[in-house]
Structures are given as structure tokens and as C-alpha cells.
C-alpha positions as CSV (number, residue, x, y, z in Angstrom):
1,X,0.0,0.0,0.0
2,X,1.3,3.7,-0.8
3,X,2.5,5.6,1.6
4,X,0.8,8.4,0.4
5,X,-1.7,8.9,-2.9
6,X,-1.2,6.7,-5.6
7,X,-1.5,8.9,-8.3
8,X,0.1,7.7,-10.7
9,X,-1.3,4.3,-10.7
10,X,-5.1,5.4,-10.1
11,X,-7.0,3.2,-12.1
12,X,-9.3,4.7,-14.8
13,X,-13.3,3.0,-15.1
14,X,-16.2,3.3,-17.6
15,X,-19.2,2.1,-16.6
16,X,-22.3,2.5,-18.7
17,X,-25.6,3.2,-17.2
18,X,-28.8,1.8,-17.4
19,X,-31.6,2.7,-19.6
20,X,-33.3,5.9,-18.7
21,X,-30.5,6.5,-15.9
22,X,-28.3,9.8,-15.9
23,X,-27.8,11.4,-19.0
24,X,-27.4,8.3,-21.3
25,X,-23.4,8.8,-21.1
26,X,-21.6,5.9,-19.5
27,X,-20.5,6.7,-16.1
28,X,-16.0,7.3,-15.9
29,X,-13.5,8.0,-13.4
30,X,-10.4,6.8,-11.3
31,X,-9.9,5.3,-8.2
32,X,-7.1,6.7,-6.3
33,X,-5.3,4.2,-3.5
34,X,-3.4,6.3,-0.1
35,X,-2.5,4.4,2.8
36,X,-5.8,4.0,4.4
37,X,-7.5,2.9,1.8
38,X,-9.7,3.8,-1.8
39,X,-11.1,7.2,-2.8
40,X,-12.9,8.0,-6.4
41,X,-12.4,10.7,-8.5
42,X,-15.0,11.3,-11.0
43,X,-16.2,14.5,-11.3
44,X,-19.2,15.2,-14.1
45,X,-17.8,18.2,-15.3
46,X,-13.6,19.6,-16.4
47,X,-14.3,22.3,-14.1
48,X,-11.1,22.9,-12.1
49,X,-12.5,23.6,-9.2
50,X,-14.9,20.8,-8.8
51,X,-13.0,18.5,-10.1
52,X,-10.4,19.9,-7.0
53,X,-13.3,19.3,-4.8
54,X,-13.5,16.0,-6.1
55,X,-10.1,15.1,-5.4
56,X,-9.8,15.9,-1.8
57,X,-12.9,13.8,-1.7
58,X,-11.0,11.4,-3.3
59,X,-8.1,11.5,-0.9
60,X,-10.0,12.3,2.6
61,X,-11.1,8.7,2.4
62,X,-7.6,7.0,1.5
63,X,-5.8,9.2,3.7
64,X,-7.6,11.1,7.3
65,X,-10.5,8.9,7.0
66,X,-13.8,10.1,7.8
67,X,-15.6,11.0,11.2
68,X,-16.9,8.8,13.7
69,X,-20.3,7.4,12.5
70,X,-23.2,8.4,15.3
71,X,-25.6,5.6,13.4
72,X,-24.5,2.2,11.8
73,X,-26.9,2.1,9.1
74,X,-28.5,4.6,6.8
75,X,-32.4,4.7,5.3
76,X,-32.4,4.9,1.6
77,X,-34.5,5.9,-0.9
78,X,-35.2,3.2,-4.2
79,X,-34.2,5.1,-6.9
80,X,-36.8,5.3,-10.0
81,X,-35.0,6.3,-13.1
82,X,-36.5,7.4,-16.4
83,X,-39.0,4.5,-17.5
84,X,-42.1,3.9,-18.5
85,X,-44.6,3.8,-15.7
86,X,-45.2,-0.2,-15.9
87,X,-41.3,-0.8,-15.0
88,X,-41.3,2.3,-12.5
89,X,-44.4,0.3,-10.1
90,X,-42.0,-2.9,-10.6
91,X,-38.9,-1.2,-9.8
92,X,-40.7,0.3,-6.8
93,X,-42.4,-3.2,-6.1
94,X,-39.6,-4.9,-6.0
95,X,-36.9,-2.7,-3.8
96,X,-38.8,-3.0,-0.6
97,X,-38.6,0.4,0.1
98,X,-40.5,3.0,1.6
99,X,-39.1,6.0,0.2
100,X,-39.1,6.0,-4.0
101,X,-37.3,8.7,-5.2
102,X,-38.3,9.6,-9.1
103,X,-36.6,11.2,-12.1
104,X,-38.9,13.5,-14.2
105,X,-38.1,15.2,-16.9
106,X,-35.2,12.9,-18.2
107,X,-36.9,12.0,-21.1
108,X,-40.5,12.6,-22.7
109,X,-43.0,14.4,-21.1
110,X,-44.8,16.1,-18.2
111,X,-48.2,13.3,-18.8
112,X,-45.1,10.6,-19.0
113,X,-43.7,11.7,-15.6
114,X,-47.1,12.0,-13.9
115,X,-47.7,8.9,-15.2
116,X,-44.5,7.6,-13.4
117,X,-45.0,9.1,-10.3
118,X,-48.9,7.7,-10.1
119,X,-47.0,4.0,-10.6
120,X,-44.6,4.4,-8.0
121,X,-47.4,5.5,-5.5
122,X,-49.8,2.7,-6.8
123,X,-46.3,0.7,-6.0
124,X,-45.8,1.5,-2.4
125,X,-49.6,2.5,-0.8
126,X,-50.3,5.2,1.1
127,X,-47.8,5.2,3.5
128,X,-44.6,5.1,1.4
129,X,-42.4,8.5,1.3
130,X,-42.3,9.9,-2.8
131,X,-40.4,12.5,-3.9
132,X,-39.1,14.1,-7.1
133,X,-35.2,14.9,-8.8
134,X,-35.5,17.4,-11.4
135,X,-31.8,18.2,-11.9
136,X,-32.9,22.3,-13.1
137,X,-34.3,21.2,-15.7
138,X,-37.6,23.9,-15.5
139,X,-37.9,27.8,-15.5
140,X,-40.1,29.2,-12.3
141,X,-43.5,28.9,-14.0
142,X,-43.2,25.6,-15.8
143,X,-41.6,24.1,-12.3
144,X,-44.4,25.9,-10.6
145,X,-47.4,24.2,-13.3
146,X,-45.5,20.7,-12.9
147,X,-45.3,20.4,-9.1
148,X,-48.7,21.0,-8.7
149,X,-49.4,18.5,-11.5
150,X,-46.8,15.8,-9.7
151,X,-48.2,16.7,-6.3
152,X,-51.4,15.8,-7.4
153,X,-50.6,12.3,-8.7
154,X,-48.2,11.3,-5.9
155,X,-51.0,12.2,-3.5
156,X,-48.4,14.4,-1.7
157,X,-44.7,15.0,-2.3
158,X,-42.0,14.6,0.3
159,X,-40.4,17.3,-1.5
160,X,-39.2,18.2,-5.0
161,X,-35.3,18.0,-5.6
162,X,-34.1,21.0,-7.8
163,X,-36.8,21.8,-9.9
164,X,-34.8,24.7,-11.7
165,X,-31.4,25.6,-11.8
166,X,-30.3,29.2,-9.8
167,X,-30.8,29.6,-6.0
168,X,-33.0,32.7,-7.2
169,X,-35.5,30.6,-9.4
170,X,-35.2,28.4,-6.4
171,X,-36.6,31.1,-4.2
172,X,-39.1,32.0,-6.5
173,X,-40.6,28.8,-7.1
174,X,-40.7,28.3,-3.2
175,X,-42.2,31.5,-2.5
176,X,-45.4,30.1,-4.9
177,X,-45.6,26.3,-4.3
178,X,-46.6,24.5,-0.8
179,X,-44.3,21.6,-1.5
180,X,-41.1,21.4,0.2
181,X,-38.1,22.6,-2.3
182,X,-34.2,20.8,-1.6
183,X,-31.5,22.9,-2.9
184,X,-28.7,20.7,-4.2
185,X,-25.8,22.7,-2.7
186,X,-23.3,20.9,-5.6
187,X,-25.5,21.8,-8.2
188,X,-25.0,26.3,-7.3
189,X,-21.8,26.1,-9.5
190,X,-21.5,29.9,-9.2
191,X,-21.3,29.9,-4.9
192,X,-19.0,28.8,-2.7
193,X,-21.0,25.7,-1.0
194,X,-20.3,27.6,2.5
195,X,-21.9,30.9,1.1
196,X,-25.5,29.8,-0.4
197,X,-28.2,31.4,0.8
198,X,-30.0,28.0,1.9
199,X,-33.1,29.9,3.7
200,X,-34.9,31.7,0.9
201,X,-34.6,29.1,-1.3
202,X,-34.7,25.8,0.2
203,X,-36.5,24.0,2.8
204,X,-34.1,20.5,2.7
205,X,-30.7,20.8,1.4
206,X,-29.2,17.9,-0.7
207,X,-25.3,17.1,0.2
208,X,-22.9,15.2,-2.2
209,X,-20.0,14.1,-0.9
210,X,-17.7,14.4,-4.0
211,X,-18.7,17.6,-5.1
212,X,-18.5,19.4,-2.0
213,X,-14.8,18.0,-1.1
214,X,-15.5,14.4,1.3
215,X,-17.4,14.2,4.3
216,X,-15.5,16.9,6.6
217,X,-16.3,20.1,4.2
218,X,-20.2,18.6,3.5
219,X,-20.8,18.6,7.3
220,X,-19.5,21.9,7.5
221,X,-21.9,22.9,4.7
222,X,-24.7,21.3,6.5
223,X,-23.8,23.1,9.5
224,X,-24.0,26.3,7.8
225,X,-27.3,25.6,6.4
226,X,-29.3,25.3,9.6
227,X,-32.4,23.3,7.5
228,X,-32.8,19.4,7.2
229,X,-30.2,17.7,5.2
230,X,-30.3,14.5,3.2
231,X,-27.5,13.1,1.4
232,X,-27.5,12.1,-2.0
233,X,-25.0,10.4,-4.7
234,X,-23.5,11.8,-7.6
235,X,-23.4,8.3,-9.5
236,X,-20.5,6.6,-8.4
237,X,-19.5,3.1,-7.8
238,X,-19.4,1.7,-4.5
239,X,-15.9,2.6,-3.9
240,X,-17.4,7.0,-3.7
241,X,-20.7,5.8,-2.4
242,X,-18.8,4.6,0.7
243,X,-18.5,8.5,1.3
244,X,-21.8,9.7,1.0
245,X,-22.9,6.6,3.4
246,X,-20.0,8.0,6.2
247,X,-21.7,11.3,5.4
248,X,-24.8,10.4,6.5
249,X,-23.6,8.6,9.5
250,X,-21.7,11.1,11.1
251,X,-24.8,14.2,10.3
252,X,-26.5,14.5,13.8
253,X,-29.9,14.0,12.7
254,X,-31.0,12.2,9.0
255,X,-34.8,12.5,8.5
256,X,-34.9,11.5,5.3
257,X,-34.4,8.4,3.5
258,X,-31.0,9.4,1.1
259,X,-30.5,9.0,-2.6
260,X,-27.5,6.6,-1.8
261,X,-29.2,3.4,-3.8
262,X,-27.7,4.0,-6.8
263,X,-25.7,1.5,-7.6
264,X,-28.3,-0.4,-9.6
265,X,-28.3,2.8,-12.0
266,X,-24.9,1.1,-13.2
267,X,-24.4,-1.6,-15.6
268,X,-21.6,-3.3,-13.0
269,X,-19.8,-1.9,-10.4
270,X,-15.9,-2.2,-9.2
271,X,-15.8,-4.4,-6.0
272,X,-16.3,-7.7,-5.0
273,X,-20.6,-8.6,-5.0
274,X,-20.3,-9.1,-1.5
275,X,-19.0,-5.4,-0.9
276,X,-21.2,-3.8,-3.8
277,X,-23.5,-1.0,-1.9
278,X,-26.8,-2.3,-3.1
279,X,-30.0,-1.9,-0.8
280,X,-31.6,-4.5,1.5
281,X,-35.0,-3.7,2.3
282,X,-34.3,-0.1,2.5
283,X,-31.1,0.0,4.3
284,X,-27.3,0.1,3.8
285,X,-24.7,0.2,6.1
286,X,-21.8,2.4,7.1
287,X,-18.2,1.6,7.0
288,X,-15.2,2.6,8.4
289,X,-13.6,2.5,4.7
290,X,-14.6,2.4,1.2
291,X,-14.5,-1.4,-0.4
292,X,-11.1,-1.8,-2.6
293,X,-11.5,-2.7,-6.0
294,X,-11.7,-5.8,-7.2
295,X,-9.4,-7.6,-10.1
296,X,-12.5,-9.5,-11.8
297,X,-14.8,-6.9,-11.3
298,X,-12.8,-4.0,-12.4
299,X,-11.6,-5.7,-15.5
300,X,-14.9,-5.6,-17.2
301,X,-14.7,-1.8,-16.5
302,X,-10.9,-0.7,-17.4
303,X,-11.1,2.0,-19.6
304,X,-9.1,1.1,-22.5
305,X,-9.7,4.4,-24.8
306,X,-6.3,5.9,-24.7
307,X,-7.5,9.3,-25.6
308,X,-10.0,9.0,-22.4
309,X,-7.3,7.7,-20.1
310,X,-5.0,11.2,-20.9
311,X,-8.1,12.9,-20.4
312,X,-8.9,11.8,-17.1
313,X,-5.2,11.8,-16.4
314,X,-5.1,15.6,-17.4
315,X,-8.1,16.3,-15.4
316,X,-6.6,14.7,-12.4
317,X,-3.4,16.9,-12.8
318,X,-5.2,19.7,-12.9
319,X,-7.1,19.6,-9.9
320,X,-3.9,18.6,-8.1
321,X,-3.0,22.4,-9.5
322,X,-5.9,24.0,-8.5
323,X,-5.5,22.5,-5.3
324,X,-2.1,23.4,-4.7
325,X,-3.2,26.7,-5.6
326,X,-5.5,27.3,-2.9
């Protein structure tokens, strides 16, 4: 094991998604090994500074470690991608779960996402917890005209994750709707995470681990918020997921359900089956590390593209810049 950051041997993965999951493109990074351990690097964007963020994410986990968990395991929500409304009730069905979290606008249209979010309901009965990811996809009046559309057919929202894209539209839409709003701190590219004015637009902030620099700097952010948290993923493998699970172990209160179920978004993931982060009956646990990679598995998943290995190479040299920088 290195002594410190292996960066020069991180280990570059494609993995593609599944239908109706993400953006369609397949899902790439590195995993980075430092003497405690793996971190992941895969930022969605060749922003410096996320992808700087992303690194000392990255290197938190294989180096200081994370904070002392104050809960073992973590609530998490089944995670309803982009389908038609038959396989949306099964995928609901079938988790187990009491919280479904569903994508709208991915693909198709509002009737097509109403249509989702009455399956998923039909799925789990009246009890079940259903709320909405948006991912800024709606100006103030179209977000306004589709919650009430979505609250409708859900027969109550938990809340609606980032129905447009600006902490201002944010505020407006909030200031018009009754449904509860999360701000997905990663997701204000043009703040500093510690500076976002959480009140007037948000009533439940979403924390990412990797985007907002590992687990320390996202309970700082959480901190600064004052308003209910719940941690969410950013799409990684098991190996990053392992941070947003510490995250939510070490917040001192969780009343949500988190977006942390996502590894069955992925066509495969990186680490041995037993030590791949997939729900049971609603629940996954925390660990004191992230699972290492996994010869078999992994091989699958090299990425093999020269051109894309120099471009996540690059990408990783330049956040070590930017980083040094700061």
C-alpha cells in the first residue's frame, strides 16, 4: 500500500448506465489508493474547481479517514429512473422500500412523468415517502405548473429535488408552491458551498459528498445551512458511495431516506458482490472504509480508450493544481 496517494497508478473505469438512468453517457473516473485505503475521482464536469473538490474527496477517504459514525446504518431511498410507468411500479415493487425517489423530466413528457409518479405510488400504498429529482431542468413557471401536477398524482410530495437551476429561481418557485423545495448545494456552480443562501430558497438541502470535497467540508456545509439535510449520490461506484454513506452517519440528525441506492443505475460496479452498496429492504450500512477494487470486477470496466485515459489523467493533474493553488 502507498505511503501516500497513488497517483500515478489510479485506475481509470467506464461504466455504462442503465436505460433511462443519468444522462445516457456511460458513467467514468479513477480510483485513487493512499494508505488508508480507496477514494474515487469522477467528477461530471472539467471544471477545475470541482473537479479539485472531487479530489480531496478522493483523498480524505484514502488518507484522514472520515468522522466517527453516530448511526450504523443509513435509510435509503429506491431510486426510479426514467422509465415507463409499468417498470417504475416494478422497480418500486420490487426494492422493498419505503421511500421511492423519481426522475422526471429525463426524457418525454410532463403526462409521461405524472404517469411515473402515479405507478410508483400505486407501488408502495399510502404510507410510502415519494419525492421528485429534477436536476434544473424547469424555468419558475413551468416548475411551478408541474409540481402541482406531480403533487397531485403522488398524493403528496416529500419534497421536489431542484426543480430549476439558480438559487434565485429556487426562491421564486418556493415562494409560490406548498411543497417542500431541496436545494442541491453541488449543483449552485456559481457559490461557494459555505456561502448559499439555503433559507430563501430551500426548505431540505441535498449534500454530495464528492462535489463538496468528502465528508468533513459537507458537514461543514450542513452546519452552515441550519435546514434538514439528506445526502444524496453523484453516480458513483461503490468505492465513492462509501462516502456519502459516512456522510450520512456522522450528520446529527437524517430525516430522510438518502439518494444513496444508486448502484443499480450502473451496468456493474468495481468491487467484489459481497461489498457492492446495493439496498436490503431499504437500508445500507456504514463503514469505516470504502470497499477496494476488485481484479475481476474492475476488468470488465478498465477503460481502454487511450484518448479518455489522458483525459482523465489531465483532469486529475489539474485539480492537483488548483489545489495546490488554494
Amino acid at each position: 500500500m502507498s505511503t501516500l496517494p497513488d497517483f500515478d497508478g489510479a485506475l481509470t473505469f467506464v461504466i455504462p448506465m442503465v436505460s433511462g438512468a443519468g444522462d445516457g453517457r456511460p458513467r467514468e473516473g479513477m480510483l485513487i489508493e493512499g494508505p488508508q485505503g480507496w477514494g474515487e475521482f469522477s467528477p461530471l464536469s472539467d471544471d477545475d474547481r470541482l473537479a479539485a473538490r472531487w479530489l480531496t474527496a478522493a483523498t480524505e477517504a484514502g488518507t484522514v479517514g472520515w468522522p466517527d459514525p453516530v448511526r450504523g446504518r443509513i435509510p435509503v431511498a429506491v431510486t426510479v429512473p426514467a422509465v415507463r410507468a409499468d417498470r417504475a411500479h416494478a422497480l418500486a415493487a420490487e426494492a422493498r422500500g419505503r421511500t421511492v425517489e423519481v426522475t422526471v423530466v429525463a426524457k418525454g413528457s410532463l403526462d409521461d412523468d405524472v404517469a411515473r409518479v402515479e405507478a410508483v405510488r400505486d407501488a408502495i400504498g399510502p404510507d410510502g415517502a415519494v419525492r421528485c429529482t429534477v436536476d434544473g431542468a424547469w424555468d419558475v413557471d413551468t416548475a411551478v405548473a408541474a409540481i402541482a401536477s406531480l403533487e397531485k398524482a403522488a398524493g403528496g410530495l416529500e419534497f421536489v429535488e431542484q426543480p430549476c437551476l439558480t438559487v434565485e429561481e429556487l426562491a421564486a418557485v418556493r415562494r409560490t408552491v406548498d411543497t417542500r423545495i431541496a436545494l442541491d448545494v453541488s449543483a449552485c456552480h456559481a457559490h461557494d458551498p459555505r456561502s448559499v443562501p439555503f433559507t430563501d430558497a430551500a426548505d431540505v438541502v441535498v449534500l454530495k459528498s464528492g462535489p463538496l470535497g468528502g465528508v468533513r467540508r459537507a458537514l461543514r456545509v450542513a452546519e452552515l445551512s441550519g435546514l434538514p439535510c439528506v445526502v444524496s449520490s453523484s453516480l458513483e461506484t461503490s468505492v465513492g458511495l462509501a462516502g456519502g454513506l459516512a456522510l450520512a452517519g456522522a450528520l446529527p440528525e437524517l430525516p430522510f431516506a438518502c439518494g444513496l441506492g444508486t448502484v443499480t443505475l450502473l451496468t456493474g460496479d468495481l468491487v467484489a458482490r459481497a461489498r457492492s452498496l446495493q439496498p436490503v429492504d431499504g437500508w445500507l450500512p456504514v463503514a469505516p472504509m470504502p470497499p477496494a477494487p476488485d481484479p475481476d470486477r474492475m476488468g470488465p470496466f478498465t477503460q481502454t480508450d487511450p484518448d479518455r485515459v489522458a483525459w482523465w489523467r489531465a483532469l486529475l493533474q489539474e485539480a492537483q493544481s488548483f489545489s495546490s493553488r488554494q
